[in-house]
C-alpha positions as protocol buffer text, in pm:
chain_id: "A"
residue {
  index: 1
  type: UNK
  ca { x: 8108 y: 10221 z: 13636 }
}
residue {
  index: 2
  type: UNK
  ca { x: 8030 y: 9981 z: 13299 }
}
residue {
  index: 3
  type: UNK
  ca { x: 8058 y: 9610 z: 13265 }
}
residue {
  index: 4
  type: UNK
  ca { x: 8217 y: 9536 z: 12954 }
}
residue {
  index: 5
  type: UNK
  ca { x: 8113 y: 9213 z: 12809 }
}
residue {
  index: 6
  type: UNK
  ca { x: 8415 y: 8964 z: 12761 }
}
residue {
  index: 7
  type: UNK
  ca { x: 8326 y: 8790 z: 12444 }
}
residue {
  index: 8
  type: UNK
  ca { x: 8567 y: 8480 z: 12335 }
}
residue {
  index: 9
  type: UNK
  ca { x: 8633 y: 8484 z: 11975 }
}
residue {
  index: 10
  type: UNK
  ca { x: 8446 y: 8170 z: 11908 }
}
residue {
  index: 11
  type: UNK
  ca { x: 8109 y: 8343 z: 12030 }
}
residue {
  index: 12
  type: UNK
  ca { x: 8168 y: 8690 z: 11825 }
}
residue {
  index: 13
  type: UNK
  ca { x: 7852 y: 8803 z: 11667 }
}
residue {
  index: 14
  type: UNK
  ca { x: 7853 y: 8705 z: 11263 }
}
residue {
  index: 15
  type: UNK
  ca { x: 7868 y: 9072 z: 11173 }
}
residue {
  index: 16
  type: UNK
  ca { x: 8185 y: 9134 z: 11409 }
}
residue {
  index: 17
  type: UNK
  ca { x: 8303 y: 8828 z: 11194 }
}
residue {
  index: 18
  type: UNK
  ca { x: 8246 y: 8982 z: 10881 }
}
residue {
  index: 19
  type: UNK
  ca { x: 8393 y: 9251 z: 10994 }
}
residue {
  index: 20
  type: UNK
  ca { x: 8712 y: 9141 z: 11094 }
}
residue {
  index: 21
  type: UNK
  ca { x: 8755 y: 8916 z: 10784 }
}
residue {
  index: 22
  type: UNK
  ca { x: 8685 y: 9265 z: 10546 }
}
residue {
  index: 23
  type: UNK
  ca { x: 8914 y: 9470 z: 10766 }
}
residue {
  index: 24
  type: UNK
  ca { x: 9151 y: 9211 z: 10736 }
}
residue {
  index: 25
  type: UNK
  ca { x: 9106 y: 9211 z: 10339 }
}
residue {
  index: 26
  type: UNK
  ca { x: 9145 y: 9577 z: 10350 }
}
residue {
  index: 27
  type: UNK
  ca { x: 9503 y: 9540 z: 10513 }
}
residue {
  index: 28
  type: UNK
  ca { x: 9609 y: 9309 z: 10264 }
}
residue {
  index: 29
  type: UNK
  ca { x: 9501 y: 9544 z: 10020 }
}
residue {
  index: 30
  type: UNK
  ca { x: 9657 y: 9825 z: 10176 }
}
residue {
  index: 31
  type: UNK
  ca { x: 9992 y: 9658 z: 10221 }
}
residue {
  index: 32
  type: UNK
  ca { x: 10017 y: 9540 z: 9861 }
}
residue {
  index: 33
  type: UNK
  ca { x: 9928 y: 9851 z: 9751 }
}
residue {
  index: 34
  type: UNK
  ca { x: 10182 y: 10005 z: 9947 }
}
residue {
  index: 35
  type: UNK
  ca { x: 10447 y: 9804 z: 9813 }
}
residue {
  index: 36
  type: UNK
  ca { x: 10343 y: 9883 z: 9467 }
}
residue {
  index: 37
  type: UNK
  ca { x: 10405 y: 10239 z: 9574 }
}
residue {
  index: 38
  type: UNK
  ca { x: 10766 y: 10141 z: 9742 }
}
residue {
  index: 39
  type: UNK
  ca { x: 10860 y: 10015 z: 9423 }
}
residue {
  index: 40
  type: UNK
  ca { x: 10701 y: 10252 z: 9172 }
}
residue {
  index: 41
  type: UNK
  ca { x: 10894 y: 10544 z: 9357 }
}
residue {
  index: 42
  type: UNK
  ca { x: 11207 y: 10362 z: 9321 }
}
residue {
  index: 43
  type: UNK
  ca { x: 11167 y: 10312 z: 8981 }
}
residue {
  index: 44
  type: UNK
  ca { x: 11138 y: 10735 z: 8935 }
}
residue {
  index: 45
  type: UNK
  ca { x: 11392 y: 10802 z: 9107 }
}
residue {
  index: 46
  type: UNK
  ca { x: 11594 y: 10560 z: 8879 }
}
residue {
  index: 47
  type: UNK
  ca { x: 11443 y: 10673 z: 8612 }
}
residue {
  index: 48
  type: UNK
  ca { x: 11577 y: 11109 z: 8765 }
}
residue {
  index: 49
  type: UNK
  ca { x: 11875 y: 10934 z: 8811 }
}
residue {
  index: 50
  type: UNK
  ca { x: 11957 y: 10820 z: 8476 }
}
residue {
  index: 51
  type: UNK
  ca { x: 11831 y: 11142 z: 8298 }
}
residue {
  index: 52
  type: UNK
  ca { x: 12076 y: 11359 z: 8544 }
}
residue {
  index: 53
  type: UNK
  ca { x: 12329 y: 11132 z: 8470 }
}
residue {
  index: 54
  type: UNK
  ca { x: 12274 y: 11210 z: 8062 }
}
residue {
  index: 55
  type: UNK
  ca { x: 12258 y: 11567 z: 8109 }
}
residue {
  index: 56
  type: UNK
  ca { x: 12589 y: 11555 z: 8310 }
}
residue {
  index: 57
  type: UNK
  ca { x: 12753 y: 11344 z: 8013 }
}
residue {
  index: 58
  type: UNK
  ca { x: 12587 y: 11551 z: 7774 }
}
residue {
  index: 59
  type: UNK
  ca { x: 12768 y: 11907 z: 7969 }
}
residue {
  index: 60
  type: UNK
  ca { x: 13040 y: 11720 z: 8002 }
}
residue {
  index: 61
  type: UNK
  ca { x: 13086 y: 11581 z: 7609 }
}
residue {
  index: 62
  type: UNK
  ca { x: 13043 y: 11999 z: 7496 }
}
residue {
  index: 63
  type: UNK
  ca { x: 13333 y: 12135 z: 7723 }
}
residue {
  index: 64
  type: UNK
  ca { x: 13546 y: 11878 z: 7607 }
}
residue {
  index: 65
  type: UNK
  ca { x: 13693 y: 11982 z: 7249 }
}
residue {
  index: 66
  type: UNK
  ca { x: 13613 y: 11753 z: 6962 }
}
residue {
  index: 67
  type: UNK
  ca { x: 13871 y: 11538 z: 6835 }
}
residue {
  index: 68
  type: UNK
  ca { x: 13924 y: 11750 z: 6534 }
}
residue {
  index: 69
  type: UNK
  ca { x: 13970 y: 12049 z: 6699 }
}
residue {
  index: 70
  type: UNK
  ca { x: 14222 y: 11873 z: 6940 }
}
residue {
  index: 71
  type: UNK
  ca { x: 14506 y: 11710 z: 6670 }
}
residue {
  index: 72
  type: UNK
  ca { x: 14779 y: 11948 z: 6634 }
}
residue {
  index: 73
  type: UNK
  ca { x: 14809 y: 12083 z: 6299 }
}
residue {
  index: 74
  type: UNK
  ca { x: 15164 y: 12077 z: 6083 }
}
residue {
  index: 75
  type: UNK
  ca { x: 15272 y: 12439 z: 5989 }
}
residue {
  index: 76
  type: UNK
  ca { x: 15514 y: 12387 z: 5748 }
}
């Protein structure tokens, strides 16, 4: 069976150290960039929102008949 050496954090080797403080960078980065992400989707999907919402006004404005088309006309 292996011993596994118990080291205490204040007696880590300086490249265990430097390792933890880049790998701790790197989650920083990471979680930024994920938000970034989180809010660039959300902005698409606004952004497919609106455009289906324009199409649907746009269907909607051509079945509707124009207002000329609409007043009734004298016959006289």
């Amino acid at each position: 069976m292996k011993k596994h050496k118990h080291t205490q954090p204040g007696r880590r080797k300086e490249s265990e150290h430097e390792e933890l403080i880049r790998l701790r960078s790197e989650i920083e980065f990471f979680k930024a960039q994920n938000e970034f992400f989180k809010t660039e989707n959300a902005v698409i999907k606004k952004e497919i929102a609106l455009r289906e919402q324009k199409a649907t006004a746009r269907l909607k404005a051509k079945k509707q008949p124009s207002s000329r088309n609409s007043e009734p006309k004298d016959i006289d």
